[in-house]
C-alpha positions in Angstrom: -43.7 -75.7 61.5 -42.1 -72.9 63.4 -41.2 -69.4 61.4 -37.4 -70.6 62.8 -37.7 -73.9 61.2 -39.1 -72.7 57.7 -36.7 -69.7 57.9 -33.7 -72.7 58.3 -35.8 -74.9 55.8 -35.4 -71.9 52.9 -31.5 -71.3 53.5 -30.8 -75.0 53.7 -32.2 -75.1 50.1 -31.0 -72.1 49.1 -27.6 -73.6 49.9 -27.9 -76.8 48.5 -28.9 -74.5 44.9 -25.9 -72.5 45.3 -24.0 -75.5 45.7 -25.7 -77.7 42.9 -24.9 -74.3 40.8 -21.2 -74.0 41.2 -20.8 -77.7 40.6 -22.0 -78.0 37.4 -19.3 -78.1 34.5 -18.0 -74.4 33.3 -16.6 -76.4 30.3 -18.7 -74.0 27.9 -18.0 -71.1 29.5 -14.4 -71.3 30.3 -13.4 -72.7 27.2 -11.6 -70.4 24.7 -13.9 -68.3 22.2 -11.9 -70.3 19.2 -12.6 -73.4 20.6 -16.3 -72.8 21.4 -16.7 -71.3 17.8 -14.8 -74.4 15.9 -16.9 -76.7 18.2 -20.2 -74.9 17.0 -19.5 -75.2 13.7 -18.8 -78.6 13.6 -21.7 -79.1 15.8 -24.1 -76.6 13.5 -22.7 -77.9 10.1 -21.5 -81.5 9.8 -24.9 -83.6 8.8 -22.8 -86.9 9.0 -21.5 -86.3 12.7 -22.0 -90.0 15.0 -24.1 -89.7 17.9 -21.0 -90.9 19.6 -19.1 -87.4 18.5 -22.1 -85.0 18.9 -22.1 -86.4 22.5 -18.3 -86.2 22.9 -18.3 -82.5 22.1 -22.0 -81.3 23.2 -20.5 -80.5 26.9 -17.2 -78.5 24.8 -15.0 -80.7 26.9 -12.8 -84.0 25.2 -11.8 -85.9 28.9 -8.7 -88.3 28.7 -11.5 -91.4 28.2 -13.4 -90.3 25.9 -9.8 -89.8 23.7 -9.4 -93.2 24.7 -12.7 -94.7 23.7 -12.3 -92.6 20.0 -9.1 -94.8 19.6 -10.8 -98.1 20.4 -13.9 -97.2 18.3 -11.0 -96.6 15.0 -9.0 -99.5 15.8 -12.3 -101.8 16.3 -13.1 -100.3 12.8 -10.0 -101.0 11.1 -9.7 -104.5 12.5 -12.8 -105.6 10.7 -11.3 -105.0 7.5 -8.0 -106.8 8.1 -6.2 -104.0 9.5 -4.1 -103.4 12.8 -4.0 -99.8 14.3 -1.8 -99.0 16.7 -1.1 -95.2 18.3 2.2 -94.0 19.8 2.1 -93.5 23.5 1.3 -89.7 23.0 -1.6 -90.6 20.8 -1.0 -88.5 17.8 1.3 -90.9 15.3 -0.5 -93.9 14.0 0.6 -96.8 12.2 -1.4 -99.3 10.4 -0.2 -102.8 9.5 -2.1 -105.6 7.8 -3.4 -108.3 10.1 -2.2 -111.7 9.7 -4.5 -113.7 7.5 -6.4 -110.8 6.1 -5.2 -111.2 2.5 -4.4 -107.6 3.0 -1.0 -106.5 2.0 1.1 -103.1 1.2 -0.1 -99.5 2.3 -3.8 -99.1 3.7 -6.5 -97.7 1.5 -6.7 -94.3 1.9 -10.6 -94.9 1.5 -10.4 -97.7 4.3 -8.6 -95.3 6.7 -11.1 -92.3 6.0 -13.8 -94.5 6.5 -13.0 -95.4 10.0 -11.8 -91.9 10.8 -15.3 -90.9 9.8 -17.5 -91.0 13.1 -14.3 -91.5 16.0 -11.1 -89.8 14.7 -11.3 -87.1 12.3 -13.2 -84.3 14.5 -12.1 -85.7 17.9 -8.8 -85.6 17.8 -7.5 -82.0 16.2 -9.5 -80.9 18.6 -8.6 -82.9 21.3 -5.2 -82.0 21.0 -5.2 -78.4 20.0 -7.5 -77.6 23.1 -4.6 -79.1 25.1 -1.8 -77.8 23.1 -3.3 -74.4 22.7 -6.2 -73.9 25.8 -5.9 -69.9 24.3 -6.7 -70.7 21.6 -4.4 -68.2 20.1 -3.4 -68.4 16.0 -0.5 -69.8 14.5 1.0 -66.0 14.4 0.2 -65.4 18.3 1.9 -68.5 19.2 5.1 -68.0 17.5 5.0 -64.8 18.6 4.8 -66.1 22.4 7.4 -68.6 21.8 9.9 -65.9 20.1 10.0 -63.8 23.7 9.8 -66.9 25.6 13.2 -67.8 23.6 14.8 -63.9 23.5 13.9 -64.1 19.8 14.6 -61.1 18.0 12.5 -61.6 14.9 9.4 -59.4 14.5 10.4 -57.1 18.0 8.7 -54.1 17.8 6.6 -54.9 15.3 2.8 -54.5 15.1 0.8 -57.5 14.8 -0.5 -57.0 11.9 3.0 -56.4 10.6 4.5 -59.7 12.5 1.7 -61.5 11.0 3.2 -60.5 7.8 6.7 -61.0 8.3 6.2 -65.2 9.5 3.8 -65.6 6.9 6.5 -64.7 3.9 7.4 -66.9 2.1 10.8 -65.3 1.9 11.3 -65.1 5.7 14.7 -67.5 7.3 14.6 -67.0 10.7 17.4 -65.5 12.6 18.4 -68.9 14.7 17.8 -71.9 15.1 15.2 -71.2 18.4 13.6 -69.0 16.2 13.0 -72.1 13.6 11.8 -74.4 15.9 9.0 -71.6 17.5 8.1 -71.1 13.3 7.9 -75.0 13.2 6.5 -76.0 16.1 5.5 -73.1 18.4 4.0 -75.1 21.6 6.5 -77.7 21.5 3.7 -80.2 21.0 5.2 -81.7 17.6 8.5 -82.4 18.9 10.4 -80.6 16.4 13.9 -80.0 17.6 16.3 -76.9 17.1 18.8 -79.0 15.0 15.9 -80.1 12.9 14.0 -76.8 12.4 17.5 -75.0 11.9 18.5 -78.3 8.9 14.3 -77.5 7.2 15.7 -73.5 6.8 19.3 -74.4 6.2 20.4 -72.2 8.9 24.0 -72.9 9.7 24.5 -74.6 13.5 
């Protein structure tokens, strides 16, 4: 082989690294530090973790199908003991309802419904949706804090963080408006609180 060919031979496969490099999932690097951290943990701490969930969150990333398969995997669970799960179209609500013929009647177990969150939903889905609702991964305090000056919120302006941190987390806090309400409520808009709702919880006046 010519010094040409082998010289064409090294950059071909130099290339093809490069490219096999930058196509590999940043998942675990570009993912917030709260995120990686509360995905270690469970990871590092929880003896009774599924192999199903250590291999949902060993690549720090929860895809749209995986989601999916967690609520087939609880509602597979709960229908062999009688029981009908069904999620809202966003996913978060649940409802539970005894399955014709199942002798089962009134409210589910609590005992039933932990068991089959153990293994599919109970670590899978906070995160799930607080690495979607909150990619950041900012605190509670950092979020209202963003929502307040996306809304013109007054509350806490000026104020150090340590000392807005102090002010929302009073007990003895009302918030100016109703915007304000709804950012201390629900500060990424993910639970659907509403103004009229948030401002009725603090009995401001609409």
């Amino acid at each position: 082989m010519s010094v040409r060919n082998v010289l064409l031979t090294v950059i071909a496969l130099l290339l093809c690294l490069a490219g096999c490099t930058s196509a590999q999932p940043a998942s675990a690097v570009s993912i917030a530090p709260m995120w990686k951290d509360e995905i270690d943990r469970i990871l590092a701490q929880n003896t009774h973790l599924s192999d199903f969930e250590r291999q949902v969150l060993s690549d720090y990333v929860i895809t749209d199908a995986e989601y999916a398969e967690v609520q087939d995997l609880f509602k597979q669970c709960m229908s062999d003991q009688g029981w009908s799960a069904t999620f809202d179209s966003d996913g978060r609500g649940l409802t539970i309802t005894a399955l014709d013929g199942s002798g089962n009647t009134g409210a589910v177990p609590a005992n039933v419904e932990l068991g089959c969150q153990t293994g599919t939903l109970i670590n899978i889905q906070p995160l799930y949706f607080g690495m979607r609702d909150n990619p950041q991964g900012l605190s509670n305090d950092q979020l209202i804090r963003a929502c307040f000056e996306k809304k013109s919120v007054p509350d806490g302006a000026g104020l150090t963080d340590d000392e807005f941190s102090a002010l929302v987390d009073d007990m003895d806090y009302v918030p100016s408006s109703a915007a304000a309400a709804q950012c201390v409520l629900d500060p990424t808009g993910s639970q659907g609180v509403t103004e009229e709702a948030a401002a009725h919880f603090y009995g401001i006046p609409e």
